[in-house]
Each structure stands twice: as C-alpha cells, then as structure tokens.
C-alpha positions in Angstrom: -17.6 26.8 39.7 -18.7 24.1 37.2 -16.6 20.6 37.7 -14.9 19.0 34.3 -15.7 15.8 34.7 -19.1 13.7 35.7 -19.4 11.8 38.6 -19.9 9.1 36.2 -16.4 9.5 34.8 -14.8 8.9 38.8 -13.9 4.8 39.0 -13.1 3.0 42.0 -9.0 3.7 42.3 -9.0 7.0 40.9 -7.5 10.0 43.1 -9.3 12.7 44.1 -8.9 16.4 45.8 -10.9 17.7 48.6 -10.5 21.4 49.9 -10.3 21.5 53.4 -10.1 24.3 55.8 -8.4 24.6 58.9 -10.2 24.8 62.0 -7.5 24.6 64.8 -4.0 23.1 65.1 -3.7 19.9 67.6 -1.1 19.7 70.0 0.3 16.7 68.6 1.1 18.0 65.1 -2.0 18.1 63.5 -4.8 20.2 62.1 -8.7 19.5 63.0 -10.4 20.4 59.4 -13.5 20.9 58.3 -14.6 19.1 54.9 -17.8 20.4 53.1 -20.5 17.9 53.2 -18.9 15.6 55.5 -20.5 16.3 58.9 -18.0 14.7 61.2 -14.2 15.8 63.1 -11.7 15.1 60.6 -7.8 15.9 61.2 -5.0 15.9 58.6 -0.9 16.2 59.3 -0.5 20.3 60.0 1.8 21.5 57.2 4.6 23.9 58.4 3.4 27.3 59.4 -0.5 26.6 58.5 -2.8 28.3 60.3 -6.6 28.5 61.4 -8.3 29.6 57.9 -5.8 28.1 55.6 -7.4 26.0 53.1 -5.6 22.7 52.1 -5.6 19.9 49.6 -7.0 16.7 50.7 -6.2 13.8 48.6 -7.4 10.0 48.1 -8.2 6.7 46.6 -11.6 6.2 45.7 -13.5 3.4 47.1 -16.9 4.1 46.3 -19.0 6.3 43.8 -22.7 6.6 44.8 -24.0 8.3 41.6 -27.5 7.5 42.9 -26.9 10.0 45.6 -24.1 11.7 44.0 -22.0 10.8 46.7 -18.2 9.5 46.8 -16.3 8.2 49.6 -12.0 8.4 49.9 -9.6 6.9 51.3 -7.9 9.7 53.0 -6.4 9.4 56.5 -9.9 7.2 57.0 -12.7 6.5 54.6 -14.3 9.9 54.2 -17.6 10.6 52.2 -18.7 13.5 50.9 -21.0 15.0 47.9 -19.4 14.6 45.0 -19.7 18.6 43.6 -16.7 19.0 46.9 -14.1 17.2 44.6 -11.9 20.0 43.7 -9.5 17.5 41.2 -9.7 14.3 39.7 -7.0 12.1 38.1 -8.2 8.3 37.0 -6.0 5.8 37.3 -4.7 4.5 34.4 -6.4 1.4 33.8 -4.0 -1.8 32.8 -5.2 -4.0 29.8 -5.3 -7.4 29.8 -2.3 -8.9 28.4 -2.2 -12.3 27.3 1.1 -14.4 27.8 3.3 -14.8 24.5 4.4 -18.7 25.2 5.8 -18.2 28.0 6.0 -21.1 29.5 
C-alpha cells in the first residue's frame, strides 16, 4: 500500500493517523494497543463495544519529522514515534500568512 504523500510533505502541526490494534481492554475504560514500529505499551480510550482485534484510528499533532531516519513522532495521548510508512492519513495544517497591519493604530 503505497502512501500519497512524502515524509517530506509532513510539517510540524500537521495531524496524522496511526492504525492501532487492540490488544486487551483495561479495567478502567481503556484499550492496551499495539502501534507498528513503536516498541513500547501504549493505551487509548476503549470505544464502545471494541474488542481484542479491532483495529482503530490513532490521531495527533506532529512534533517532529526525522526524515533522516524516516521517523515521526505524535502527540497522541503521549509523544509517540514511529516509522513514518505506519501513517495511515495526513492532513497539514493550514498554514496562516503573514499579515501586515493596515494603520491600525
């Protein structure tokens, strides 16, 4: 599955979507997940009725691109980093222009 966009489009601010699978449902409401290429316990809020083997959308703020490395790390509940071929969306954020000020004074 071939991604539409470059890690060298992704930006600092921009959101992004992980697809996570769920491993177990916690006691206290949430799901432990497991996030490809990210090597560490990670849990989310359990949506109604999910289940073990349910995949889910994990979404976040950018913080950093690594294009060296081709790595990106979001914001998501926790900084989270992962290979950047695991982002399953991207949206940029839309970038404000500078504006100058019209006399107001």
């Amino acid at each position: 599955m071939g991604m539409a966009w470059e890690i060298a489009d992704i930006n600092i601010g921009d959101e992004v979507a992980i697809t996570v699978t769920v491993l177990k449902l916690l006691d206290d409401g949430r799901a432990s997940v497991s996030i490809p290429s990210y090597g560490f316990p990670h849990s989310v809020p359990a949506p109604k009725r999910s289940k073990p083997g349910d995949e889910l959308q994990l979404t976040g703020e950018v913080t950093r691109v690594d294009e060296e490395n081709r790595k990106v790390t979001v914001k998501a509940g926790g900084l989270i980093t992962v290979d950047a071929d695991t982002i399953t969306d991207w949206t940029p954020v839309r970038r404000k222009k500078m504006s100058r000020r019209d006399g107001a004074d």
